[in-house]
MIZA-343908 format. One line per 3 residues: number of its first residue (from 0); for each residue x, y, z of N, C-alpha, C. Coordinates in nm, 3 decimals, always signed. Example, Ala and Ser with C-alpha at 12.3 -4.5 7.8 and 13.67 -1.06 7.14 Angstrom:
BEGIN
0) +1.319/-0.569/+0.780/+1.230/-0.450/+0.780/+1.320/-0.330/+0.780 ~ +1.285/-0.225/+0.708/+1.367/-0.106/+0.714/+1.290/+0.003/+0.787
//
This chain:
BEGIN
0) +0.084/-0.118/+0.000/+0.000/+0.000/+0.000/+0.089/+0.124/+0.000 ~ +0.029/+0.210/-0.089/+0.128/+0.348/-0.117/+0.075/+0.427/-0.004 ~ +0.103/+0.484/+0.150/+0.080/+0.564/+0.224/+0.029/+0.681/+0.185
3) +0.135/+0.731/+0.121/+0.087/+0.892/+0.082/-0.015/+0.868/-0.027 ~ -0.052/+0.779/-0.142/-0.128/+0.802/-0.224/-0.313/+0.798/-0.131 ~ -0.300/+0.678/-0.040/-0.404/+0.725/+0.111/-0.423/+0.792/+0.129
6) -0.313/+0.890/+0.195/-0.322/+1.002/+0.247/-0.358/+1.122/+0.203 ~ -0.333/+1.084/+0.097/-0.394/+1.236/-0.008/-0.538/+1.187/-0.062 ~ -0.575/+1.091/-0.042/-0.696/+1.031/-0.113/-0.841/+1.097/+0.013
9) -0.908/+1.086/-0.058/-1.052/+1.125/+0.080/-1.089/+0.995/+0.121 ~ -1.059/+0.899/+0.043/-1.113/+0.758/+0.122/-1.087/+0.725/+0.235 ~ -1.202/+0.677/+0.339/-1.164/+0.638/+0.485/-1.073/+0.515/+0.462
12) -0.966/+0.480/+0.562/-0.922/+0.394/+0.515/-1.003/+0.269/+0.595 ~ -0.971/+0.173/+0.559/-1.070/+0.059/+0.635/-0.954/-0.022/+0.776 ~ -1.065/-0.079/+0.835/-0.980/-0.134/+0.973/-0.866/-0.259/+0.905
15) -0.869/-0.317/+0.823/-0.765/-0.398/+0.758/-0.653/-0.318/+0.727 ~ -0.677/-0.181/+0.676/-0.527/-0.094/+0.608/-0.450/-0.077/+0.783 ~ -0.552/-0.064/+0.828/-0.429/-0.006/+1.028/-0.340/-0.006/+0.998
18) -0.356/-0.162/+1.050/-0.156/-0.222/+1.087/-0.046/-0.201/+0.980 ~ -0.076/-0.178/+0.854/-0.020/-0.123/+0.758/+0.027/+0.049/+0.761 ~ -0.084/+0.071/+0.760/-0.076/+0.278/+0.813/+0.022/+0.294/+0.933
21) +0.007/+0.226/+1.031/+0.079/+0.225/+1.162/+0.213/+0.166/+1.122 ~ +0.233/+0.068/+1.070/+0.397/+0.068/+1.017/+0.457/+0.155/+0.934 ~ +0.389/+0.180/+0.866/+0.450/+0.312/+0.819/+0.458/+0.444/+0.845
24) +0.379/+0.479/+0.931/+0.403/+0.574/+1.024/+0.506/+0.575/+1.109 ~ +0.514/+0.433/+1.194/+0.612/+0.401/+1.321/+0.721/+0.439/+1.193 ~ +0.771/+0.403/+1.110/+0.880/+0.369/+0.990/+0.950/+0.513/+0.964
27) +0.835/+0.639/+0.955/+0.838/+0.749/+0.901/+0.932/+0.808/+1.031 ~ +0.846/+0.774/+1.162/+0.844/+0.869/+1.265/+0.977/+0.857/+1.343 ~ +1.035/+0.707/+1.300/+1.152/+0.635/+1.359/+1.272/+0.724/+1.254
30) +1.254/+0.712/+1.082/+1.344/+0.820/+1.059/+1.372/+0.967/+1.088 ~ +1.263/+1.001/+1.097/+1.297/+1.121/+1.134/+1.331/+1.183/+1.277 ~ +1.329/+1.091/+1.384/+1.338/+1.101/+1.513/+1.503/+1.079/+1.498
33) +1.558/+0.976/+1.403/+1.707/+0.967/+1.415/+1.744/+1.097/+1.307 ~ +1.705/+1.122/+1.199/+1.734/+1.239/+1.179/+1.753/+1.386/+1.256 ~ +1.675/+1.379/+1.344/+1.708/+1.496/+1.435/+1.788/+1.476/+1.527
36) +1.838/+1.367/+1.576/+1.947/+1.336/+1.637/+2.086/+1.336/+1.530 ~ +2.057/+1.324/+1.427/+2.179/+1.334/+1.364/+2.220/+1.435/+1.310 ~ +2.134/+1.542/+1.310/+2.140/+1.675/+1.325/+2.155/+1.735/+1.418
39) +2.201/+1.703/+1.498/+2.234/+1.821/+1.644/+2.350/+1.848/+1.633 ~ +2.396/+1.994/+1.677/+2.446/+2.065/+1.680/+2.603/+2.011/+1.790 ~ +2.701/+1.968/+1.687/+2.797/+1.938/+1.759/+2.817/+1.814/+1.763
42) +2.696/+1.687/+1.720/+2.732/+1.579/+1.681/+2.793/+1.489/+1.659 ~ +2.878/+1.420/+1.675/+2.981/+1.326/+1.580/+2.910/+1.175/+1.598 ~ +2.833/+1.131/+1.661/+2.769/+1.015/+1.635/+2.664/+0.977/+1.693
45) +2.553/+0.912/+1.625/+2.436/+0.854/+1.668/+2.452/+0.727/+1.719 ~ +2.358/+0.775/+1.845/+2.379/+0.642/+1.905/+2.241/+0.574/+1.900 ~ +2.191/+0.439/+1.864/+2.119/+0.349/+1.803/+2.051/+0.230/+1.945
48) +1.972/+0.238/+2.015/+2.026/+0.143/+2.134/+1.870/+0.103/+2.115 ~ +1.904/-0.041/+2.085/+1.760/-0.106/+2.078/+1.748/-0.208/+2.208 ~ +1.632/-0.218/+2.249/+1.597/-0.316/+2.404/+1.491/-0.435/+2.332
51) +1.538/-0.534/+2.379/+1.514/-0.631/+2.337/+1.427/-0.759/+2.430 ~ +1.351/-0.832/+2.441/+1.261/-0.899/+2.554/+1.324/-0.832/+2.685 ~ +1.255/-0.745/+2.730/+1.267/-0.647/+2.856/+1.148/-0.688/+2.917
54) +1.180/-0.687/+3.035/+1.079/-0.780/+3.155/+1.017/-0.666/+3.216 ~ +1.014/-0.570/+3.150/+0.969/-0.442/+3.280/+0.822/-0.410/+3.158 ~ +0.752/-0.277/+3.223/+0.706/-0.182/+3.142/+0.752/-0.106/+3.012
57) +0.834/-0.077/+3.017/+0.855/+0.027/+2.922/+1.021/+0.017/+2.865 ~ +1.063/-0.045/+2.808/+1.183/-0.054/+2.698/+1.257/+0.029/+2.705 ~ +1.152/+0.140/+2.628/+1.239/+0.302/+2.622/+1.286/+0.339/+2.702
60) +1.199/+0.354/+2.856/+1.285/+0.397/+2.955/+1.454/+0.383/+3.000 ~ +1.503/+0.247/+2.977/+1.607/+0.142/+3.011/+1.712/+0.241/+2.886 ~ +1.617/+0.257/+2.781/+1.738/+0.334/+2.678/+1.770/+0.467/+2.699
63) +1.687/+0.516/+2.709/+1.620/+0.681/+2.703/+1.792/+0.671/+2.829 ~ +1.800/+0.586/+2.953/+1.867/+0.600/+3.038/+2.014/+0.570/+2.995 ~ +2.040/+0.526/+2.910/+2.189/+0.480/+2.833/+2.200/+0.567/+2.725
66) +2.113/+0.616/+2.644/+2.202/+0.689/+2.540/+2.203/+0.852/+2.642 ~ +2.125/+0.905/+2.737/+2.171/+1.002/+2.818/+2.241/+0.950/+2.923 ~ +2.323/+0.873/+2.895/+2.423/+0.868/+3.004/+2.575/+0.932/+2.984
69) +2.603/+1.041/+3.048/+2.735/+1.174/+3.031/+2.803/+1.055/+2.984 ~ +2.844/+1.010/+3.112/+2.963/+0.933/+3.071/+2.998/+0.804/+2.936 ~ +2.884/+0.779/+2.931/+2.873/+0.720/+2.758/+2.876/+0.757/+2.644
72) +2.833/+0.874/+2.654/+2.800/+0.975/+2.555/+2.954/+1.003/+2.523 ~ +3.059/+1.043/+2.632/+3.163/+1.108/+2.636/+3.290/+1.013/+2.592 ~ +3.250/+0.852/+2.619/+3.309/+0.797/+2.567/+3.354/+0.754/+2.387
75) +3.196/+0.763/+2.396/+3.175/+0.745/+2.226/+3.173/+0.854/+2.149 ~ +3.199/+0.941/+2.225/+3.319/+1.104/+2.174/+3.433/+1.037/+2.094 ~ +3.481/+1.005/+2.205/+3.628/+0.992/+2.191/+3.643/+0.820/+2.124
78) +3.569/+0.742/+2.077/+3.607/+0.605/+2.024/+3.638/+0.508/+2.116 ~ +3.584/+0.557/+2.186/+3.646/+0.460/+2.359/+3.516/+0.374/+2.361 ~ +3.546/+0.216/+2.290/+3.443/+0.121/+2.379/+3.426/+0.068/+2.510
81) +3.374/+0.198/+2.608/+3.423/+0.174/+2.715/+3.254/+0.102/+2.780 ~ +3.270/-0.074/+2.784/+3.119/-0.134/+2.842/+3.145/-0.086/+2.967 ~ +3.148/-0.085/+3.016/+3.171/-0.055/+3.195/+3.067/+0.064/+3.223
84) +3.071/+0.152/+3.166/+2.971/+0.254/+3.132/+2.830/+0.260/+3.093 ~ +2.829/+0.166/+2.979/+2.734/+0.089/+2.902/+2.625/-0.046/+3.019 ~ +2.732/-0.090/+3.082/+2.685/-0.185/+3.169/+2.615/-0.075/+3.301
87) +2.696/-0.007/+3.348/+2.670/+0.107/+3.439/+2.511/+0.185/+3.455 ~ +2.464/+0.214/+3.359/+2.388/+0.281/+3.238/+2.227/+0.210/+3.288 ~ +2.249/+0.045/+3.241/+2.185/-0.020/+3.245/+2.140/-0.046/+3.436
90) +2.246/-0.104/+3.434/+2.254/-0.163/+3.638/+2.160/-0.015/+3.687 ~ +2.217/+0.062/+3.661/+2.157/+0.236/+3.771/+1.966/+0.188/+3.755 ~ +1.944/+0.221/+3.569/+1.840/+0.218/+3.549/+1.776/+0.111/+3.700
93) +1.812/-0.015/+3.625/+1.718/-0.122/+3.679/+1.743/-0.113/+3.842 ~ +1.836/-0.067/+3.901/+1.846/-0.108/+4.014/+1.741/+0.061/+4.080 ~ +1.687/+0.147/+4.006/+1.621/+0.286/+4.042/+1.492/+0.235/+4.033
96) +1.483/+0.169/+3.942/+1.346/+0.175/+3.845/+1.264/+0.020/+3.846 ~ +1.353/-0.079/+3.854/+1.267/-0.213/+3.810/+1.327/-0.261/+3.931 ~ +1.379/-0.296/+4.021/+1.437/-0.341/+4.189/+1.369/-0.510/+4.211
99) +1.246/-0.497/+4.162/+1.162/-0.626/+4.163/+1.137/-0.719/+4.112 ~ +1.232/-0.671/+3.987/+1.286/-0.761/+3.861/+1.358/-0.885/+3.890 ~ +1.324/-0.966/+3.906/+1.421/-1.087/+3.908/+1.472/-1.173/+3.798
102) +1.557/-1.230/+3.787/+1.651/-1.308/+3.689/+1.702/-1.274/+3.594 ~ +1.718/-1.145/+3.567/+1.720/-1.098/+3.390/+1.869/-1.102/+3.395 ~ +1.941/-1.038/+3.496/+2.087/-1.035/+3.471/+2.159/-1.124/+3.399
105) +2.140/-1.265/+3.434/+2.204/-1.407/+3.384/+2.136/-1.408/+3.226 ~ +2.060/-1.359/+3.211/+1.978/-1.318/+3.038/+2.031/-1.253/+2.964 ~ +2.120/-1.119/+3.020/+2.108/-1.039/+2.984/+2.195/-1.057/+2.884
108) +2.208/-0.998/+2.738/+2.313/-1.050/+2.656/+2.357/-0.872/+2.568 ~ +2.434/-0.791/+2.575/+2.488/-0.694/+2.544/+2.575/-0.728/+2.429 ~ +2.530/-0.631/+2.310/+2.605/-0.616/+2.221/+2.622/-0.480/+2.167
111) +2.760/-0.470/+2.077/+2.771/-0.322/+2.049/+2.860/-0.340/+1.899 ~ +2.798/-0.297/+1.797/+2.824/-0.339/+1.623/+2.766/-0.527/+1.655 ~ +2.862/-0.599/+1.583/+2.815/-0.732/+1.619/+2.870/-0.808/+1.705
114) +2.954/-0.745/+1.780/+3.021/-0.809/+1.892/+2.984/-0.798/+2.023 ~ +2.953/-0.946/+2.080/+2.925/-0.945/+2.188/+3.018/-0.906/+2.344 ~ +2.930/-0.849/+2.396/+3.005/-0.761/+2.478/+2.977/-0.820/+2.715
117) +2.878/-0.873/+2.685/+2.838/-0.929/+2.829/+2.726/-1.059/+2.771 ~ +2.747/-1.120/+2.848/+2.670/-1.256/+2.837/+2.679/-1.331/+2.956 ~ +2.589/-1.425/+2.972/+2.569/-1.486/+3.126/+2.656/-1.441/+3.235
120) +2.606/-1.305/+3.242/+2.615/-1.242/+3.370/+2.767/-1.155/+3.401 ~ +2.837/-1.171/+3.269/+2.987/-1.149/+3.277/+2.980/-1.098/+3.172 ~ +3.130/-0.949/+3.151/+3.186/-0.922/+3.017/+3.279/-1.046/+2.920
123) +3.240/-1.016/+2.862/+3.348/-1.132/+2.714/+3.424/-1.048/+2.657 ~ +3.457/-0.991/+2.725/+3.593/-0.926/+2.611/+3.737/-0.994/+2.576 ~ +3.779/-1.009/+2.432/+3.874/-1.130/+2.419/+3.945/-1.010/+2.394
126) +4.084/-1.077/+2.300/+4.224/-1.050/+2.278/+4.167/-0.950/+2.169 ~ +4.186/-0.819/+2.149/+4.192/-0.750/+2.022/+4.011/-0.666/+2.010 ~ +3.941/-0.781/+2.071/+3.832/-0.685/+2.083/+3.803/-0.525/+2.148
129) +3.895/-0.484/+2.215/+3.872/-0.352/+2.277/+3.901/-0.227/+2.112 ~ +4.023/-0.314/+2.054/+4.058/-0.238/+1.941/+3.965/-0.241/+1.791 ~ +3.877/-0.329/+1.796/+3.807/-0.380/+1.720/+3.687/-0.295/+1.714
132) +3.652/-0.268/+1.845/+3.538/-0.182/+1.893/+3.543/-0.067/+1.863 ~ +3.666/-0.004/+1.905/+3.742/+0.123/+1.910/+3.709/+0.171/+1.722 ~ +3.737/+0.071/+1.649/+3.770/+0.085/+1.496/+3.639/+0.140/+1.439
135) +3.469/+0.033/+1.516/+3.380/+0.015/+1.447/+3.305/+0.176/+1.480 ~ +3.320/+0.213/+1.588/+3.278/+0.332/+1.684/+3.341/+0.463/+1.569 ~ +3.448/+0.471/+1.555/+3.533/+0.604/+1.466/+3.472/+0.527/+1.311
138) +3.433/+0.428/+1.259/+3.390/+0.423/+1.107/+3.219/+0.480/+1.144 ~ +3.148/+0.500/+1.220/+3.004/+0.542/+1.265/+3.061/+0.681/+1.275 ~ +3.145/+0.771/+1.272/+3.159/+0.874/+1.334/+3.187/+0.968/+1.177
141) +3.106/+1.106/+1.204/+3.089/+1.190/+1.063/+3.243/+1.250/+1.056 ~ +3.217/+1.235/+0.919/+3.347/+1.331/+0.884/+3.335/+1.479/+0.950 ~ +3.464/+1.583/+0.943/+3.421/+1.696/+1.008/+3.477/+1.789/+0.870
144) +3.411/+1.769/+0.735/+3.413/+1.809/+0.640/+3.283/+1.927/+0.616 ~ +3.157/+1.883/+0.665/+3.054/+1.968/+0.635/+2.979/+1.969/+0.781 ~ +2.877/+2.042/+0.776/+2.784/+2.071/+0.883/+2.716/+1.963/+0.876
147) +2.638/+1.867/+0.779/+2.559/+1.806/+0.806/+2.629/+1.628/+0.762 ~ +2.586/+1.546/+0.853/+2.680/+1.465/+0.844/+2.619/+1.359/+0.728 ~ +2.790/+1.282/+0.679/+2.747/+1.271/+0.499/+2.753/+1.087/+0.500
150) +2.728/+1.035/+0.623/+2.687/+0.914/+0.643/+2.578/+0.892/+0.771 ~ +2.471/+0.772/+0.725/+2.386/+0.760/+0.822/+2.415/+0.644/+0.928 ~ +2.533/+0.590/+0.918/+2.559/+0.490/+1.026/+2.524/+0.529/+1.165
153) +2.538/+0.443/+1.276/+2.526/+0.484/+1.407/+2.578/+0.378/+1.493 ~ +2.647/+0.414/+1.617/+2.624/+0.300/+1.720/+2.583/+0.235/+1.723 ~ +2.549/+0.113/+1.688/+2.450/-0.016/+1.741/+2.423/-0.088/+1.839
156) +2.352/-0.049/+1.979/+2.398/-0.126/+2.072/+2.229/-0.199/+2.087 ~ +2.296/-0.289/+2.136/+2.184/-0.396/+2.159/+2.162/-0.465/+2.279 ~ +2.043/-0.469/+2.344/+2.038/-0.478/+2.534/+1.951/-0.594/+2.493
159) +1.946/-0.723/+2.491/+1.831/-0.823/+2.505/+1.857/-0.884/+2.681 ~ +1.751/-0.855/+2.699/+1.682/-0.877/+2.822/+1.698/-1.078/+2.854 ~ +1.686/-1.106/+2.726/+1.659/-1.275/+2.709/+1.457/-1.340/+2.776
162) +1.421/-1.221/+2.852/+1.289/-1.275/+2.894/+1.175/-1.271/+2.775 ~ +1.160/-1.429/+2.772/+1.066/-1.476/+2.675/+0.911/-1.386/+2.671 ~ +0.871/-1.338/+2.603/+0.761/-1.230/+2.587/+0.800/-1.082/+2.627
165) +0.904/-1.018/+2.656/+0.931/-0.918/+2.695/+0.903/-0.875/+2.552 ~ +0.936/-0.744/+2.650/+0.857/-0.593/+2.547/+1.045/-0.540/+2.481 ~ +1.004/-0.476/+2.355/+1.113/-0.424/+2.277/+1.069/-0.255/+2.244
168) +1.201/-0.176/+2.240/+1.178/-0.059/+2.170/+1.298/-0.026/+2.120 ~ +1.344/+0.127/+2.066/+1.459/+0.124/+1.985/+1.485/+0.294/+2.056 ~ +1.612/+0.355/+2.078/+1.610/+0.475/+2.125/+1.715/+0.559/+2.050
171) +1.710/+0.671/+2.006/+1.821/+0.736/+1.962/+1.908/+0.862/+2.058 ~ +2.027/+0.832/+2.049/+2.076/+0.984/+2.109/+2.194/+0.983/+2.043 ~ +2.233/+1.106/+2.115/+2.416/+1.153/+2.027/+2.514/+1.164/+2.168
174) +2.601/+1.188/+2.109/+2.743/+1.151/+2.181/+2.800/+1.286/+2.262 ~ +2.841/+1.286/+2.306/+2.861/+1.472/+2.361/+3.022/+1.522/+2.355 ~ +3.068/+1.597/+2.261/+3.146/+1.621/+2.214/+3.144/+1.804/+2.226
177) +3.315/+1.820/+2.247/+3.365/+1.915/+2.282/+3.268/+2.056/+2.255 ~ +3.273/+2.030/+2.055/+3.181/+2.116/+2.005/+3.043/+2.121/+2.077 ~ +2.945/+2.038/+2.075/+2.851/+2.070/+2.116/+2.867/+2.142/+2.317
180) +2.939/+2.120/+2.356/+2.952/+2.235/+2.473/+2.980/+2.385/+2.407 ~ +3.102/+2.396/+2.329/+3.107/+2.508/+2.292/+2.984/+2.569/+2.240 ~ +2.936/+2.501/+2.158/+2.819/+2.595/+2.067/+2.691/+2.618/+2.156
183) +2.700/+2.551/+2.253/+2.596/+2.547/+2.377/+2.622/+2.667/+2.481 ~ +2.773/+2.649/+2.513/+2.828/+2.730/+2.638/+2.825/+2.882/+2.559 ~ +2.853/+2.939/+2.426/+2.801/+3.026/+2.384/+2.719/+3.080/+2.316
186) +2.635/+3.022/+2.380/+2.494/+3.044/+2.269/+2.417/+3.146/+2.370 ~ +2.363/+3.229/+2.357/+2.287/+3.375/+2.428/+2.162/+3.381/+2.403 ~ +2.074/+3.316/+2.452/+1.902/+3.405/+2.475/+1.841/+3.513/+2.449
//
């Protein structure tokens, strides 16, 4: 189904088109939500953090709490796959917010590009992976050729919960870099 040709049409649409209209909406609303993150002012990378069978309420929340996390943000400034942060991020959330949660930890399976990063309950970091990470983090990161950045890659991090029926969502943020203080710290009202 062509959305916009709908949308411009006067026809009601019928209860069969929904779930169709609604994916493409969610589709529309999901690019352009990372578009405005990839447009902020001072930028150098989007960060991508999808939650995966989450045992709680609300997905987003768990992200919303990792891609605003300073110290993550500040890492993936600088190309630093630093999980400790990433893991950090997560633990605060759940241990503020979900306390009543039981078993997910030993579930929990963390990834960041396609490398796995925590699994049954422990980091996996092998021989060469810190540099590996380091590599995939600076190829996601915009050139500082133009204002608007001239690739759409991003961070990929990935939080699966492992709890069978859990709830999923996807969150975007950016990285916090020198520039964006400057252009912030002098910017005047």
């Amino acid at each position: 189904m062509a959305l916009l040709t709908l949308l411009r049409s006067t026809r009601v649409p019928s209860k069969s088109e929904y779930p169709a209209i609604k994916t493409a909406l969610t589709d529309i609303c999901a690019t352009l939500s990372e578009d405005i993150v990839r447009n902020g002012e001072g930028t150098s990378h989007v960060i991508a953090v999808s939650i995966k069978n989450y045992p709680g309420s609300d997905p987003n929340a768990v992200g919303k709490k990792i891609v605003n996390s300073p110290l993550l943000k500040t890492a993936i400034a600088g190309n630093d796959p630093n999980i400790g942060r990433l893991a950090s991020a997560i633990g605060s959330y759940m241990g503020k917010h979900e306390s009543g949660l039981e078993g997910w930890r030993d579930k929990l399976v963390i990834t960041v590009g396609n490398e796995v990063v925590f699994k049954n309950g422990s980091f996996v970091i092998e021989a060469g992976m810190e540099e590996k990470l380091s590599d995939y983090i600076k190829e996601c990161q915009f050139g500082e050729s133009t204002n608007y950045p001239e690739t759409d890659k991003s961070v990929e991090i990935v939080v699966d919960f492992g709890v069978e029926g859990g709830k999923s969502g996807k969150v975007f943020g950016s990285d916090l870099t020198k520039e964006y203080v400057k252009v912030n710290a002098d910017y005047r009202s």
